[in-house]
N, C-alpha and C positions, 0 to 999 in steps of 0.2 A: 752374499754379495761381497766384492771385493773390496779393500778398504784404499783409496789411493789419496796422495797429501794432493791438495791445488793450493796452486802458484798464487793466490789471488792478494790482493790488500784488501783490509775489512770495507773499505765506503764501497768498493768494485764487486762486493757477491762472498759467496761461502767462501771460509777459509780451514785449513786443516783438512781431515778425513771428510774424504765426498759420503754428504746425506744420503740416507734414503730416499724413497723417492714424496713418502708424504713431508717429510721436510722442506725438503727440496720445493718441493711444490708450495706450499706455505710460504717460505720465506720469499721467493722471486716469483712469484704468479703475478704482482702488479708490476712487477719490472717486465716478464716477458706479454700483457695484456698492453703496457703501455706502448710499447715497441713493434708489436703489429700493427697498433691502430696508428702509429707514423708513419710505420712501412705499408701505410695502403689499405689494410684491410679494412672494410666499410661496418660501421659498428654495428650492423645485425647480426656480424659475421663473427666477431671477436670473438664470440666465446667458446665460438665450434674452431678456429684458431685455435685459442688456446689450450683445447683438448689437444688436438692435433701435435702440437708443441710437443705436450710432456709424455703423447703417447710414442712420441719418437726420443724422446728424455728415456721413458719407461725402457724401452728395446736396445737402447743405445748407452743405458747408464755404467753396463760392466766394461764396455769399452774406454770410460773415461780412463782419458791415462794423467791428467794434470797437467801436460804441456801449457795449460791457458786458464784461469780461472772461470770458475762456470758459468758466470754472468757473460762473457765473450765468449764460451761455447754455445749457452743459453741462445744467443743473440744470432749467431751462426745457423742454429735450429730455427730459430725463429724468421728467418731473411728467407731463409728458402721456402718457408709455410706458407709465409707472406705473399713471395714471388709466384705462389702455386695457386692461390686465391684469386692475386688480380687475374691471374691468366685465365682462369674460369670464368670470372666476371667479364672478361673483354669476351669471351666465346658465349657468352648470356646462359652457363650451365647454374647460375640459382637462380631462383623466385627473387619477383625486386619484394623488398621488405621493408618498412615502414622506419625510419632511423628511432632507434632505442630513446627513453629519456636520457635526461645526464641524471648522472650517478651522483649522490647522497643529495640530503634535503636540508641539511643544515642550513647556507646562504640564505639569503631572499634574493627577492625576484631581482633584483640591480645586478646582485653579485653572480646569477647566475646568467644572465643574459650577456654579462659581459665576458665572462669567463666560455663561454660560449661564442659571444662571437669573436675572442681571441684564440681560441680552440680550431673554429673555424680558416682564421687566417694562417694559423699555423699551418690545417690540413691544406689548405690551399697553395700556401709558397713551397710544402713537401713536395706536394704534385710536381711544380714546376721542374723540380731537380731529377736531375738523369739519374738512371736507376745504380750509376756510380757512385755519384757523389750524394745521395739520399744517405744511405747509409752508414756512410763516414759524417756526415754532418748531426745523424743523431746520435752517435756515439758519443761524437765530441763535444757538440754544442749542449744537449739534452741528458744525455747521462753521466757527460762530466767525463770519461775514458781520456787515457793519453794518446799518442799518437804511437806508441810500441803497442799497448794494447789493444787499439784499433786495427794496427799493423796483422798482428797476430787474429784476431779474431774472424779478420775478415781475406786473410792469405793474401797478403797482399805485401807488397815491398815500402819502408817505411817514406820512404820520397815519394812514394805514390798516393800513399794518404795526404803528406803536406799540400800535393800536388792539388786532389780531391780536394782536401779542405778549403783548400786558398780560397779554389772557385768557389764550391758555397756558401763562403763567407759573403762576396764577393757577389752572389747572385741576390742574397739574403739583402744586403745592405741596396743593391738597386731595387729589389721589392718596399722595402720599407718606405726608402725614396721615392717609389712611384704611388704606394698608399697614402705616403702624406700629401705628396701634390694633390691626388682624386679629393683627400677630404678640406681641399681650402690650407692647409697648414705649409708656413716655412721648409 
């Protein structure tokens, strides 16, 4: 396999010569798991997702040329999995599936109910955002990406991301808004 440098900072994904592919896999399997399950994909589905991802990792990894660091390639693979998933879902091509537990047992029962149901309002105000601005909003707000590497990662022109962000800032802060008013609060 080819050995190519990525462009990346260490908090944003590999740096130096691109991994193999069990590496690879290792090190960002909860980043590209975490990033489907924002972008949509319903968590019975996650982990046949995430196959999906790195089998197109797998066939596409000699191609990497470094232009982007891999976590913003990563994420690029992952957007279009994502977008290939809901679209099966809305054509009803899977079985409905019963939603998975949450994952590890450490918590108790407070911490995970809650953690739960802010899980839930997350996936809920994702939903609400256009299939534009979803994606620049978890970059930015959720993985922490700048606005050149959201830029890049997602082809896109870098006013158009601010453009993107603003509004899901923007939608974000009127949801919160409208959560507080439903529960009684200021």
């Amino acid at each position: 396999m080819r050995m190519v440098r990525a462009a990346a900072r260490p908090e944003h994904g590999v740096t130096g010569p691109t991994p193999e592919l069990g590496e690879l896999y290792e090190q960002e399997f909860d980043f590209v798991w975490r990033n489907l399950r924002r972008l949509g994909v319903p968590a019975p589905h996650i982990e046949d997702a995430c196959q999906d991802v790195f089998l197109v990792v797998h066939r596409r990894l000699g191609d990497f040329a470094g232009r982007s660091s891999v976590r913003t390639w990563l994420f690029g693979i992952a957007l279009r999995v994502a977008s290939d998933y809901r679209r099966k879902l809305r054509r009803g091509a899977f079985d409905s599936l019963e939603e998975g537990a949450v994952r590890g047992s450490d918590p108790g029962p407070f911490e995970l109910a809650s953690q739960r149901q802010a899980s839930e309002l997350l996936e809920r105000f994702l939903d609400l955002l256009s299939e534009a601005t979803r994606p620049v909003f978890i970059l930015a707000e959720l993985e922490q990406m700048t606005a050149p590497e959201i830029a890049q990662a997602l082809s896109l022109n870098l006013n158009t991301v601010y453009s993107r962000l603003r509004l899901a800032r923007q939608a974000f802060e009127n949801a919160v808004e409208a959560w507080m008013k439903g529960r009684g609060r200021p």
